[in-house]
C-alpha positions as CSV (number, residue, x, y, z in Angstrom):
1,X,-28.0,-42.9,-7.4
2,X,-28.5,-40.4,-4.7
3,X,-25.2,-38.7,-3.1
4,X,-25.5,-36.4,0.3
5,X,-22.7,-34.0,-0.8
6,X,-25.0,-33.5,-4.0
7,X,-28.0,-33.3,-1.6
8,X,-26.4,-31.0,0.6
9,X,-25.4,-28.7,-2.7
10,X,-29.0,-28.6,-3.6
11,X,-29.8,-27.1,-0.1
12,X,-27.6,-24.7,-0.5
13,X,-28.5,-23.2,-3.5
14,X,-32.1,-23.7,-2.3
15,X,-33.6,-20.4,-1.1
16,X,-32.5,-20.5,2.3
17,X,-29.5,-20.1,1.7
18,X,-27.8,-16.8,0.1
19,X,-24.2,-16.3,-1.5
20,X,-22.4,-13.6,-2.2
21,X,-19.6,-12.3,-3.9
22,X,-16.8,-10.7,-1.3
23,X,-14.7,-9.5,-4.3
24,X,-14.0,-6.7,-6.2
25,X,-14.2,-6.8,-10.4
26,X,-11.1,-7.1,-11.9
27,X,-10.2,-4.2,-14.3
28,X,-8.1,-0.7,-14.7
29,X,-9.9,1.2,-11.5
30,X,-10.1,-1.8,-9.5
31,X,-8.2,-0.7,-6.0
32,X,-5.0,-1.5,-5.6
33,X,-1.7,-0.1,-4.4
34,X,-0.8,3.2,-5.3
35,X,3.1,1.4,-6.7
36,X,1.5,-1.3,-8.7
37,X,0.5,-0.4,-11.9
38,X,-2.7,-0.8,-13.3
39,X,-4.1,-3.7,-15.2
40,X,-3.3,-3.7,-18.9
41,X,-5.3,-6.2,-21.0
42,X,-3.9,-7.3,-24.7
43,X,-6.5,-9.4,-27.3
44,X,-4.4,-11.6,-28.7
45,X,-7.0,-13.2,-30.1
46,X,-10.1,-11.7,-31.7
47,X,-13.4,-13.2,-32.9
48,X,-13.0,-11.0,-36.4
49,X,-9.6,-12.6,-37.6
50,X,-9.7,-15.8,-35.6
51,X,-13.2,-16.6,-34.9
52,X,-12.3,-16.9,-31.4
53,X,-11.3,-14.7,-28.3
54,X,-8.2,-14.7,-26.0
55,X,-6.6,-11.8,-23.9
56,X,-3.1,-11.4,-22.1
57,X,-3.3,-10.0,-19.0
58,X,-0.5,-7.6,-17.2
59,X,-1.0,-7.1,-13.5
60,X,1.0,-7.3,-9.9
61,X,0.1,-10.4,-7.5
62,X,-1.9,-8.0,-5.3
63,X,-4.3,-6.4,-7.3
64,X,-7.9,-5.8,-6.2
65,X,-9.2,-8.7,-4.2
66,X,-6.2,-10.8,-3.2
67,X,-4.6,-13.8,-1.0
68,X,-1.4,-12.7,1.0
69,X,0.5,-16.3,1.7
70,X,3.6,-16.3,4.3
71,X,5.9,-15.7,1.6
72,X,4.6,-12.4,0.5
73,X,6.9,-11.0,3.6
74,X,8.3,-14.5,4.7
75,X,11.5,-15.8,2.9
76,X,10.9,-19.3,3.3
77,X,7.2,-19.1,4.1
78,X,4.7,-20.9,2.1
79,X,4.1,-19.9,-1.5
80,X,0.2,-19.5,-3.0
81,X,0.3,-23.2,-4.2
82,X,0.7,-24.5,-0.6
83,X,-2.0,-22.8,0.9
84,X,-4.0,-26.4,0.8
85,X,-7.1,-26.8,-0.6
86,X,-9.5,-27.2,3.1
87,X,-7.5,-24.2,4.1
88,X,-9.7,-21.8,2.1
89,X,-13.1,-22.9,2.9
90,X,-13.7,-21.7,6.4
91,X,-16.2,-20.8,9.1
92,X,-16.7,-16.9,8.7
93,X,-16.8,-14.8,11.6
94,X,-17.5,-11.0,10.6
95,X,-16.8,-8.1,12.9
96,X,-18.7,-4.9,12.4
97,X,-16.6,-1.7,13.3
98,X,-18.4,0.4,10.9
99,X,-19.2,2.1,13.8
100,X,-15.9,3.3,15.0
101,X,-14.1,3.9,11.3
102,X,-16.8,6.2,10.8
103,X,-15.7,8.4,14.1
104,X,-11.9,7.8,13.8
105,X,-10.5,6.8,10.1
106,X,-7.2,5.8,11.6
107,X,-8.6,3.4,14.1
108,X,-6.6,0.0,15.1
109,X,-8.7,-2.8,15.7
110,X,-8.3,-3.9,19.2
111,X,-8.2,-7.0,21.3
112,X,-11.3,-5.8,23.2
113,X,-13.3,-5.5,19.8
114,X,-12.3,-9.0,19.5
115,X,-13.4,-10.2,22.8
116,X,-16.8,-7.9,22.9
117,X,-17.7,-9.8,19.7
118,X,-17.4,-13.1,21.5
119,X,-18.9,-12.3,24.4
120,X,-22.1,-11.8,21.9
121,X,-21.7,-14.8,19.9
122,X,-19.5,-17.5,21.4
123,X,-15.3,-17.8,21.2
124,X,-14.0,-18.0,17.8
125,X,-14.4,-21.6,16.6
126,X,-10.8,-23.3,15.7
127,X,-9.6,-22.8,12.2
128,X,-12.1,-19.9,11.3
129,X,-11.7,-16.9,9.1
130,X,-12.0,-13.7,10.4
131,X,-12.8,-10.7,8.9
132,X,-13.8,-7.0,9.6
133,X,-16.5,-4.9,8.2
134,X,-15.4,-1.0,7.9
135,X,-17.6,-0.7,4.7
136,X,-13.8,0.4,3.8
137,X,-15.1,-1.2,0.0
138,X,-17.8,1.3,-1.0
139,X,-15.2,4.2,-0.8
140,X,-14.4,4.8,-4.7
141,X,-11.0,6.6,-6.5
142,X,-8.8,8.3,-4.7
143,X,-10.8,8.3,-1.1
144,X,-9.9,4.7,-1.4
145,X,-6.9,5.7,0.2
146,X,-8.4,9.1,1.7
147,X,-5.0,10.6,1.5
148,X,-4.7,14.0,3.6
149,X,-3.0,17.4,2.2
150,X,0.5,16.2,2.7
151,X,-0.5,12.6,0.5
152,X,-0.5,10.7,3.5
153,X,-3.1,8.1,3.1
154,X,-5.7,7.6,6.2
155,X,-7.6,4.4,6.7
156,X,-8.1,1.2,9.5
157,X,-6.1,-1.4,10.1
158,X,-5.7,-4.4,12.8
159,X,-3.4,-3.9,15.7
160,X,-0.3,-6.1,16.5
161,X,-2.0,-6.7,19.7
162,X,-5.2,-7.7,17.8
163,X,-3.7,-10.1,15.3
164,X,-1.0,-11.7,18.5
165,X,-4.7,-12.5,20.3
166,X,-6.3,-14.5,17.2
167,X,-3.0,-16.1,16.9
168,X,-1.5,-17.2,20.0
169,X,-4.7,-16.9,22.3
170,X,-7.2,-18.5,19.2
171,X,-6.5,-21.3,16.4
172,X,-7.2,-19.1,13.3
173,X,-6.6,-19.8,9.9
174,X,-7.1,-16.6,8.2
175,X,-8.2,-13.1,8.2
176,X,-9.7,-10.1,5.9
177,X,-10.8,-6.8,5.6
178,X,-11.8,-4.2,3.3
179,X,-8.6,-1.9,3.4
180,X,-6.1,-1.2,1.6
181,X,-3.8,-2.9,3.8
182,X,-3.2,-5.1,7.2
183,X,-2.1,-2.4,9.0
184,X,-3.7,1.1,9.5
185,X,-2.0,3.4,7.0
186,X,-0.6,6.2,9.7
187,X,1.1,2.9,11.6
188,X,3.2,2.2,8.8
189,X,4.9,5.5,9.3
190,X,6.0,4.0,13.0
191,X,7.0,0.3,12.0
192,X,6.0,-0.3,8.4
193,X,3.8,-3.6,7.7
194,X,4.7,-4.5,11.3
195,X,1.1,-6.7,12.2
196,X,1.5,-7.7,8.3
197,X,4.7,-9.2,8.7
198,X,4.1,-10.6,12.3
199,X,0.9,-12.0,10.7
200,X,2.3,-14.1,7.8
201,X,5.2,-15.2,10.4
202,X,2.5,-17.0,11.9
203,X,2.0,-19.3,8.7
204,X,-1.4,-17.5,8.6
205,X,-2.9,-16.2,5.3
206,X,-4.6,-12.7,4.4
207,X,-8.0,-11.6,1.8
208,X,-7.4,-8.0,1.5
209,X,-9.6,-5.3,-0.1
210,X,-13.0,-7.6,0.8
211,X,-16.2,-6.5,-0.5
212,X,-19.9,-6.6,0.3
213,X,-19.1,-7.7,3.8
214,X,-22.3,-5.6,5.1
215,X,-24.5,-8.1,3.2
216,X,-23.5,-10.9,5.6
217,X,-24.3,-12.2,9.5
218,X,-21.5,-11.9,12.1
219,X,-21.6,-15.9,12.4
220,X,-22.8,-18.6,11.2
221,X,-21.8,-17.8,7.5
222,X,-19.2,-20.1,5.2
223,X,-16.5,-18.5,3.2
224,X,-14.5,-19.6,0.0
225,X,-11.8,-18.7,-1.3
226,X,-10.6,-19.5,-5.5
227,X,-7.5,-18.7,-6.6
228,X,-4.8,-19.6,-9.4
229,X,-3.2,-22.7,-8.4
230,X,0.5,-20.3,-9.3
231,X,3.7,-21.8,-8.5
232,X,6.0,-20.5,-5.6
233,X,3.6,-17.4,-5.8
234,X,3.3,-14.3,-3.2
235,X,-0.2,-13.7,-3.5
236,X,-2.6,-13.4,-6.4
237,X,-6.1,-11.6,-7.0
238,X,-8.9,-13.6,-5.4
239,X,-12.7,-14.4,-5.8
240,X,-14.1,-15.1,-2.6
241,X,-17.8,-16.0,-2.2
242,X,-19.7,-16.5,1.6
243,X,-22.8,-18.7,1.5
244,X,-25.4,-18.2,5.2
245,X,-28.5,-19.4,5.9
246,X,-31.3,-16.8,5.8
């Protein structure tokens, strides 16, 4: 019995093709917001008096790697268990602003970023994920957050202007990055979480603190998003994996 999804399977994992893992391992110095605890793991279960191993695990919805539904800011907006299932395998479109984080750590994504990055590979295709390299991920411990001498933490973000262009003038179904947060952090001090919020108003949904983003073509890739399947949830840590054709 042959099946073309199974044949289309094999070709993937054929060498053509390469995956790779956008998300960061879960444990106590994954990143994650400075007010959320870290992870605290329990055995509850151990091979030496039960012959078999089980842990309970303590840690906030947003930890490390994780999927920002509508409700995390929207009252009434979708929980994690209504994000459907074709929503979070997507066309991947990967902008590269390496560039300009590395000259201005405070820098707001812009809708001419957006549009320069069609003009060299085509107009976003409908329902697409779109995410932006900063290489934001390889920053470790504290300069994570690259706080300044007052505390005040430094790093990229999208601009409202960006996020109103992939959402009213483009039929996106999600974005990413590798920061911290949605917004850059020094914004927050003007309208806090303000392209968050408007984002999520939108019924869209957010991967924040992506990984390993360098590793992968501005187009052409597929991305994949896994998550518990949580009940009236606002978010949870997420594996995400992007497969492209070499």
């Amino acid at each position: 019995m042959s099946s073309k999804l199974w044949e289309l399977l094999d070709a993937l994992k054929s060498p053509a093709y390469e995956w790779i893992d956008l998300s960061h391992p879960v444990n106590e110095e994954t990143p994650h917001y400075a007010g959320y605890n870290k992870l605290e793991m329990t055995e509850v279960f151990t091979y030496d008096e039960h012959t078999v191993c089980a842990s309970e695990y303590k840690m906030v919805s947003q930890y490390g790697t994780h999927i920002d539904p509508p409700s995390h800011f929207v009252e009434g907006g979708r929980t994690l268990d209504q994000i459907t299932v074709k929503e979070t395998v997507l066309p991947l479109c990967v902008i590269d602003l390496t560039e300009k984080v590395a000259e201005d750590v405070d820098y707001a994504i812009t809708v001419e970023d957006l549009t320069a990055w069609e003009e060299n590979y085509g107009r976003f295709p409908d329902g697409c994920f779109v995410a932006v390299r900063t290489d934001w991920s390889k920053r470790k411990g504290e300069d994570f957050f690259a706080p300044d001498e007052a505390g005040q933490p430094h790093y990229p973000g999208w601009s409202l202007e960006a996020l109103k262009f992939l959402s009213e003038e483009r039929t996106i179904t999600a974005v990413g990055h590798e920061t911290p947060d949605t917004d850059p952090a020094i914004a927050n001090l003007i309208v806090p979480w303000q392209g968050e919020r408007y984002l999520l108003e939108q019924d869209k949904y957010q991967i924040e603190m992506l990984c390993n983003l360098d590793q992968l073509p501005a187009t052409g890739a597929i991305i994949a998003c896994s998550f518990p399947n949580v009940l009236d949830a606002p978010g949870y840590t997420a594996r995400c994996i992007a497969v492209y054709q070499k």
